[in-house]
C-alpha positions in Angstrom: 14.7 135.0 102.8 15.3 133.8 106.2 16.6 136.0 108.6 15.5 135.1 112.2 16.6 132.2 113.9 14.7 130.1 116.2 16.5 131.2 119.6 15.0 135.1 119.3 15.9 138.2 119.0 18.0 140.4 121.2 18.6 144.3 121.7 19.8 146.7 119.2 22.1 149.5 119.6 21.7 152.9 117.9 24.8 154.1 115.0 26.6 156.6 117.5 26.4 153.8 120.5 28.7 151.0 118.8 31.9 151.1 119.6 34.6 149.8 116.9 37.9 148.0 118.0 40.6 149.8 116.8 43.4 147.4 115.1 46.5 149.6 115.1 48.7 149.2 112.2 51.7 146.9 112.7 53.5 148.5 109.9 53.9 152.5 108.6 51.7 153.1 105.7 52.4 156.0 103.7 50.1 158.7 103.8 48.5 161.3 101.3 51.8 163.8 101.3 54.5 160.9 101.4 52.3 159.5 98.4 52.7 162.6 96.7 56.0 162.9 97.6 57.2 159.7 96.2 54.5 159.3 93.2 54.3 162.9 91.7 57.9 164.7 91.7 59.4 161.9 89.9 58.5 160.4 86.2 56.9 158.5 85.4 54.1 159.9 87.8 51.5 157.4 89.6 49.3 157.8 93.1 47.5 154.8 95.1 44.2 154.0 94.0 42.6 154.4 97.5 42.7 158.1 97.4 39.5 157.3 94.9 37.3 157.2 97.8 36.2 160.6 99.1 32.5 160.6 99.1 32.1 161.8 95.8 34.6 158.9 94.7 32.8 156.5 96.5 29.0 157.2 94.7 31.1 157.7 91.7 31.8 153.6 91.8 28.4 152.3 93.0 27.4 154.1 90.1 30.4 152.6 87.9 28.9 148.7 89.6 25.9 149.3 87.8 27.1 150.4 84.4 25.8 147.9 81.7 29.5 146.9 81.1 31.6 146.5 84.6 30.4 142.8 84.8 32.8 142.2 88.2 30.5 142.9 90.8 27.1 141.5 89.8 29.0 138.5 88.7 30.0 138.3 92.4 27.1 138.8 93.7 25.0 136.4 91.7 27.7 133.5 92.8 27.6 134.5 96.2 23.5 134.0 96.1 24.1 130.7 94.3 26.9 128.9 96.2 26.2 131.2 99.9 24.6 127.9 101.5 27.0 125.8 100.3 30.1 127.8 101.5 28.5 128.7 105.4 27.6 124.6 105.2 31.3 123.5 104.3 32.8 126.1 106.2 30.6 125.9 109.2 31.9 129.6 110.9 31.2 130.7 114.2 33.0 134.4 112.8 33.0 135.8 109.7 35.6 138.6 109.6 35.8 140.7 105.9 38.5 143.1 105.0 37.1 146.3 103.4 33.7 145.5 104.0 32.4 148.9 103.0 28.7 148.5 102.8 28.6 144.8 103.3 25.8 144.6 100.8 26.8 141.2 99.1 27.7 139.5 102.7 24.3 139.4 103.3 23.7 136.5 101.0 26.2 134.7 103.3 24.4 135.8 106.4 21.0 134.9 105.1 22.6 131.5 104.4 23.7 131.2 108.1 20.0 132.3 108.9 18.7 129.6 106.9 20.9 126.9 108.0 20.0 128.2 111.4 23.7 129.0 112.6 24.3 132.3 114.3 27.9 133.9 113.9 29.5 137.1 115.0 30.3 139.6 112.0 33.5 141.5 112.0 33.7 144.1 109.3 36.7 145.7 109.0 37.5 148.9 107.1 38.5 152.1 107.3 35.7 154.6 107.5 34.0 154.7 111.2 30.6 156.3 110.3 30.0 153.5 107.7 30.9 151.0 110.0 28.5 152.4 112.7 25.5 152.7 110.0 26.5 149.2 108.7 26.5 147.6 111.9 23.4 149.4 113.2 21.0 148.1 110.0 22.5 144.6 110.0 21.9 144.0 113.2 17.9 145.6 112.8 17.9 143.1 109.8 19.1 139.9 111.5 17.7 139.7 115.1 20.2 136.9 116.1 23.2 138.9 114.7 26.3 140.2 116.9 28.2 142.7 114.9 32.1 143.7 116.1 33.4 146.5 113.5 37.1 146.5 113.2 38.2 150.2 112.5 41.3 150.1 110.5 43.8 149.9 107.4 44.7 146.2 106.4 47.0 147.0 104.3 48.9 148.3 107.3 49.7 144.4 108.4 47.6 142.0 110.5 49.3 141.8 114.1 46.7 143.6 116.3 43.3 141.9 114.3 41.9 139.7 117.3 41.7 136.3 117.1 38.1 135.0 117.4 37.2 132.3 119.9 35.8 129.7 117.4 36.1 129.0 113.4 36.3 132.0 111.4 35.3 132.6 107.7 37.3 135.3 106.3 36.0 137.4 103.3 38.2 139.0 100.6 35.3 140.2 97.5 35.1 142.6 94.8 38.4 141.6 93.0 40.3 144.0 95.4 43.0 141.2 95.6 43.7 142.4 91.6 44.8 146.5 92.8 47.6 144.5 94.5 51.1 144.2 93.1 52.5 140.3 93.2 54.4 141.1 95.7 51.7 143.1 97.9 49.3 140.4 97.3 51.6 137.7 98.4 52.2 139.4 101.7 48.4 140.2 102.1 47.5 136.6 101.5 50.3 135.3 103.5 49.8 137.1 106.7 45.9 136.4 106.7 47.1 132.5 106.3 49.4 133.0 109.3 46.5 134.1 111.2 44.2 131.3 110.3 44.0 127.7 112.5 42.3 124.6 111.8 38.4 125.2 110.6 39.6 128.2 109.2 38.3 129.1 105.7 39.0 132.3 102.7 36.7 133.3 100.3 38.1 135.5 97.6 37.0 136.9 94.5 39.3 137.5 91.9 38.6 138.8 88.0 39.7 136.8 85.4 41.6 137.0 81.8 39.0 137.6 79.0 38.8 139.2 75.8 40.6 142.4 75.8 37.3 144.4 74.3 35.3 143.3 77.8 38.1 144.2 79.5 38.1 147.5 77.4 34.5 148.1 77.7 34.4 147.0 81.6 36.9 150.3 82.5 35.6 152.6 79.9 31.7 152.7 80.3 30.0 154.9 77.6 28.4 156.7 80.4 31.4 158.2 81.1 31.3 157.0 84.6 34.6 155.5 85.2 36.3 158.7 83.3 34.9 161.1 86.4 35.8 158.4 88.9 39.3 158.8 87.9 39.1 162.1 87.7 38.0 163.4 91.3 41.0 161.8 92.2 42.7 165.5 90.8 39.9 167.0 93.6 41.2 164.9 96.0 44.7 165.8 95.4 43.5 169.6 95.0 41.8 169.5 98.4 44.7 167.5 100.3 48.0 168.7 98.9 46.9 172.6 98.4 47.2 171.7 94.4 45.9 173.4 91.5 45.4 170.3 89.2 43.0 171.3 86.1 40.4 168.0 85.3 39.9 169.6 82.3 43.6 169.5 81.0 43.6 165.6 81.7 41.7 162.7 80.2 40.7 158.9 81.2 42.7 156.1 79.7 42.3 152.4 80.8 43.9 150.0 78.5 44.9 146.2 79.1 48.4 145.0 79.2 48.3 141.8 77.8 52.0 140.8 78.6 51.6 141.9 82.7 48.0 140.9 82.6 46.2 143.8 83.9 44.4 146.9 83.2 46.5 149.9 83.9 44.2 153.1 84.7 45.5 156.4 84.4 44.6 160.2 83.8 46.8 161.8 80.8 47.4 165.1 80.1 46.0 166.7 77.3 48.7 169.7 77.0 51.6 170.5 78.1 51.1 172.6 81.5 52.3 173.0 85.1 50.7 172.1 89.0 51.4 173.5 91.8 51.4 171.6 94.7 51.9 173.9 97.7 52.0 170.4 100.6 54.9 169.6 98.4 56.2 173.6 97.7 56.7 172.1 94.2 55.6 172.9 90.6 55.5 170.1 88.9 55.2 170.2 85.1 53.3 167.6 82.8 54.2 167.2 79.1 51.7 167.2 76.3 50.3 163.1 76.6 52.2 162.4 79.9 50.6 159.7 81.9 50.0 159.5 85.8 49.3 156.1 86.6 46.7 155.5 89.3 45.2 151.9 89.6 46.0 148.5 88.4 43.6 145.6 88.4 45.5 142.3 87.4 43.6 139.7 86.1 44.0 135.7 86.6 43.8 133.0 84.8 43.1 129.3 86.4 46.2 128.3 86.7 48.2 132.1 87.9 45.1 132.1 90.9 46.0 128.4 91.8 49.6 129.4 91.9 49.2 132.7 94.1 47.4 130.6 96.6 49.5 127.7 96.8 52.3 129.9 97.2 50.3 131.9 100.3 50.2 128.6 101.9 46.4 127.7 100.9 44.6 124.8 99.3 41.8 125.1 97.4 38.0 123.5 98.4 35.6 125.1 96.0 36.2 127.3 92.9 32.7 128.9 91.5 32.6 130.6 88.3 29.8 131.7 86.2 29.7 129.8 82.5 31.1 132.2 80.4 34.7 132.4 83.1 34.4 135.5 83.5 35.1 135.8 87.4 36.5 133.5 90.1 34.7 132.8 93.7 37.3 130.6 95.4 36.9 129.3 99.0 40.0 128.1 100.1 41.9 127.2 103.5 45.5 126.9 104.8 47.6 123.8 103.8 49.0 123.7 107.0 46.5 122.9 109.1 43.7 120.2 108.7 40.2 121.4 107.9 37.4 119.0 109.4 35.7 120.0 106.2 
């Protein structure tokens, strides 16, 4: 694995010493109460998925990416290691900027391909949890000597306006499927805006899961460990901790099942009895019947053709699609219409 390149190495700053660029949002985005507010006192009863990710939420689903059956992100991975030299060749970046990079662990096969086609770039990861971007930033930059890393501290789902525009080609990253937890409307916007943003030599790459047989689907969001089932749970702690609730775990249960006709897996925690919450954020009891469903993630899933059309109609063209033999999972590198790639 090559990870110096031939013009040296230069001086590393500690976590607490890098600084992240703030991208202030250029639209409101609901927060935890107005969630609540809007998702819980009215039927039928749903939250965002990205109040998963407390710390407990977030071991929870490194621990659910290395269940025997969630198949999404090792399939990533493994075609990111397979096609990483072939992407950074075609797309040739000076930047690579990736939205909700978390722990960057599979952008490293794309930065070792850089290394090994000896072509520095700056790294922008951009999420919304400053110490992991300090700690992140901090170790890449220990394991590639040549690499400048510019964390972007932010939500993305907040709109676009206020990300910087890098001097020089950019490659931007969009993994894990995430584009799936979007609505078609959301993820038109999403992909949209980040196509606005783009000029000539511009490049995506995207991951997106796609349409299988319903028992993998099954299986991939209800792990015989039980895994999954406690990820969705803490979501209740979450709400417990942040709204002044008194939600029970124990008098709710897991349920993922795939919709066939809307083409997604619909997550959600259902009550096992009929019983109250109080909800003192909200100074509201709410009251659950006996099998009452809270909905609490989606995760569409594309065929060929519905990932070609969501693209096209973002305003992108497609220059590589990677899948693994069985078609289980998409890696597409794509790039605005609009403008000409020298590609």
């Amino acid at each position: 694995m090559h990870k110096t390149l031939t013009d040296g190495a230069r001086q590393q700053l500690p976590p607490d010493r890098i600084n992240c660029f703030r991208v202030a949002p250029s639209r409101p985005v609901p927060n935890l109460l107005q969630d609540a507010r809007s998702g819980l006192l009215e039927r039928p009863r749903s939250m965002p998925p990205k109040y998963f990710y407390d710390d407990r939420g977030a071991r929870l689903f490194d621990a659910i990416c290395d269940t025997r059956e969630y198949y999404p992100t090792r399939t990533e991975d493994a075609l990111l290691q397979q096609h990483a030299r072939e992407i950074i060749d075609l797309a040739r970046p000076d930047h690579i900027l990736e939205f909700g990079s978390g722990t960057s662990r599979k952008t490293r096969h794309l930065l070792d391909a850089c290394a090994g086609l000896n072509r520095p770039v700056t790294y922008w990861p951009f999420d919304v949890c400053e110490p992991v971007l300090g700690e992140i930033s901090h170790a890449l930059m220990q394991d590639y000597d040549w690499l400048n890393v510019r964390p972007l501290l932010g939500d993305y789902h907040a709109g676009l306006d206020a990300l910087p525009v890098p001097e020089g080609s950019c490659l931007y990253l969009f993994l894990g499927g995430t584009i799936g937890n979007f609505d078609s409307p959301d993820a038109h916007r999403f992909l949209k805006e980040t196509c606005n943003r783009m000029r000539a030599g511009d490049h995506l790459v995207m991951g997106a899961d796609r349409v299988k047989a319903h028992a993998v689907l099954h299986a991939a969001y209800n792990d015989s460990d039980g895994i999954t089932a406690e990820f969705n749970l803490n979501l209740l702690k979450v709400l417990n901790r942040g709204l002044d609730a008194d939600f029970d775990p124990g008098r709710f249960s897991h349920s993922a099942v795939y919709n066939a006709a809307r083409e997604q897996i619909e997550m959600y925690l259902v009550a096992r009895e009929r019983h109250q919450v109080r909800i003192g954020a909200l100074g509201s009891v709410i009251r659950f019947l006996d099998g009452e469903s809270m909905l609490t993630e989606i995760s569409r899933k594309f065929s060929l053709e519905s990932l070609q059309a969501m693209l096209t109609a973002a305003g992108y063209t497609l220059d590589r699609h990677y899948q693994p033999d069985n078609g289980y999972y998409s890696l597409v590198l794509t790039r605005p219409a609009s403008v000409r790639s020298e590609v």
